[in-house]
C-alpha positions in Angstrom: -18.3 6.8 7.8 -16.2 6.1 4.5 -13.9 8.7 3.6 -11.9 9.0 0.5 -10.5 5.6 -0.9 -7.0 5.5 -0.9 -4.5 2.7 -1.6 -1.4 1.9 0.6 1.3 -0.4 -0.8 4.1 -1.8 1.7 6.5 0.7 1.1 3.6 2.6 3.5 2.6 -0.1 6.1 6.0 -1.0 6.9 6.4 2.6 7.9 3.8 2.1 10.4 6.3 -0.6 12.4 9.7 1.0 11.8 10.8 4.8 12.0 11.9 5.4 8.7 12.0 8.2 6.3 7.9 9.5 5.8 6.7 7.4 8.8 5.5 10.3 9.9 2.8 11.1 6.6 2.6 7.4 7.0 1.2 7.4 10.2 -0.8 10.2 9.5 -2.8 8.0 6.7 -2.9 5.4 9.0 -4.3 7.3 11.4 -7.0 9.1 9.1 -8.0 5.7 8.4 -8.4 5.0 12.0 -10.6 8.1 12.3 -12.6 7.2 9.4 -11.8 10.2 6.6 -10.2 7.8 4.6 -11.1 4.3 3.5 -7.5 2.1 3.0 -7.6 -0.5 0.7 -5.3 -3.0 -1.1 -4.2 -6.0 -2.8 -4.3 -9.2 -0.9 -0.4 -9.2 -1.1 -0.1 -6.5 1.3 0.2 -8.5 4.2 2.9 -10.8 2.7 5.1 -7.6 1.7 5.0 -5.9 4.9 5.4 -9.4 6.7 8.3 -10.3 4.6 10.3 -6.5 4.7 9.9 -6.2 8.2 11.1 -9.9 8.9 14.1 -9.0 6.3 15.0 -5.9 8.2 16.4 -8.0 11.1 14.4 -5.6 13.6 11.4 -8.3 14.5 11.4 -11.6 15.3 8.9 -14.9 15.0 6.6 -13.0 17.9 7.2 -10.0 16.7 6.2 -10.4 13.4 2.9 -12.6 14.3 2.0 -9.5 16.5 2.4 -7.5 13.4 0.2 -9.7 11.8 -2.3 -9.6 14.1 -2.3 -5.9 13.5 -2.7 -5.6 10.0 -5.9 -8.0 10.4 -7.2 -6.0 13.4 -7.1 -2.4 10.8 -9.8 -4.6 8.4 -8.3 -3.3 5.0 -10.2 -4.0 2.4 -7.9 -6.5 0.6 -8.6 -7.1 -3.6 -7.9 -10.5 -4.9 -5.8 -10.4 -8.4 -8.9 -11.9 -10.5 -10.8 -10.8 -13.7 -10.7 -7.4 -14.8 -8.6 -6.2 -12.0 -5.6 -8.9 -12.7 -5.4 -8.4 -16.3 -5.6 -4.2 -15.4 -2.0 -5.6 -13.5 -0.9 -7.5 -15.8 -1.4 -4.3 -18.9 0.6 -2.2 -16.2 3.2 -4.3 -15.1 4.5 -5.4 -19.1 4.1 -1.2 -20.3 5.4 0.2 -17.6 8.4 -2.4 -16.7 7.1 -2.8 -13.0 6.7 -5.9 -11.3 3.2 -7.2 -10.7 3.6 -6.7 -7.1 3.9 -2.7 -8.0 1.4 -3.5 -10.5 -1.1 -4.7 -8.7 -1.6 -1.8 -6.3 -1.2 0.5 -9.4 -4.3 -0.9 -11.2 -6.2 -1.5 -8.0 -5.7 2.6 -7.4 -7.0 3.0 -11.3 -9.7 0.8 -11.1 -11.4 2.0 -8.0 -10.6 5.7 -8.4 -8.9 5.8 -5.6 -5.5 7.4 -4.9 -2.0 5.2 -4.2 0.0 6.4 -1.9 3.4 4.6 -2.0 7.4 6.0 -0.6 8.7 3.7 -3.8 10.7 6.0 -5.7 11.3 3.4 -8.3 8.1 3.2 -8.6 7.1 6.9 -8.7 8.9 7.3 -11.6 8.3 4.2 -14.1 4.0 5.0 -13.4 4.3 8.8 -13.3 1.6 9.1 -15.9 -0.7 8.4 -13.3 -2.0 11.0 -11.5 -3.9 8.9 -8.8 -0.2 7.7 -8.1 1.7 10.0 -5.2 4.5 9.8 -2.8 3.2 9.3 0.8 5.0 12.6 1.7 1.9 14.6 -0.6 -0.6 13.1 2.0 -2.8 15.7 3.5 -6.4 15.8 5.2 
């Protein structure tokens, strides 16, 4: 069953390995994705980002991290390549709204396949806040 797409950026996933602030609503996405009543997508990036901040946090280490890996390939995420209409969506996003194309690139992916981004970015939140289909993780309800 496919639920409601929604968009997670790493801000999100790493949530889902470290008890932070909103790991909570973050698990509860993750979660409803598990259950099926929501349908997680993403750039291809994601896995990099959540790699890279968790190995940066100092918490996990080579093992660790490839179990992590592991992970985010068993949870099948429908990952977006930054190609055609979709990159140059990013690319329009990143140079207006003074994001980076990392931020960018889950942005437009959110716009372009009406889908809603769920991110804990505060940064973020407020350079794109135009967006509606943009929210903080800690609005996520069933």
């Amino acid at each position: 069953m496919e639920g409601e797409k929604v968009v997670v950026d790493a801000s999100v996933v790493v949530k889902w390995f470290v008890e932070e602030e909103y790991s909570k609503e973050a698990l509860m996405l993750r979660d409803s994705y598990v259950d099926g009543a929501v349908d997680l997508i993403a750039p291809s990036l994601l896995c990099f980002e959540v790699v890279n901040a968790l190995k940066y946090s100092g918490a996990f280490g080579e093992d660790e991290l490839k179990e992590v890996l592991r992970a985010l390939d068993d949870y099948q995420i429908t990952l977006f390549d930054l190609e055609g209409g979709y990159g140059e969506k990013a690319i329009e996003i990143a140079m207006r709204k003074g994001v980076t194309m990392y931020d960018a690139a889950y942005v437009a992916l959110a716009l372009l396949q009406d889908a809603t981004l769920y991110t804990a970015d505060e940064n973020l939140l407020e350079k794109v806040s135009e967006f509606k289909r943009v929210r903080h993780v800690r609005e996520f309800t069933l």
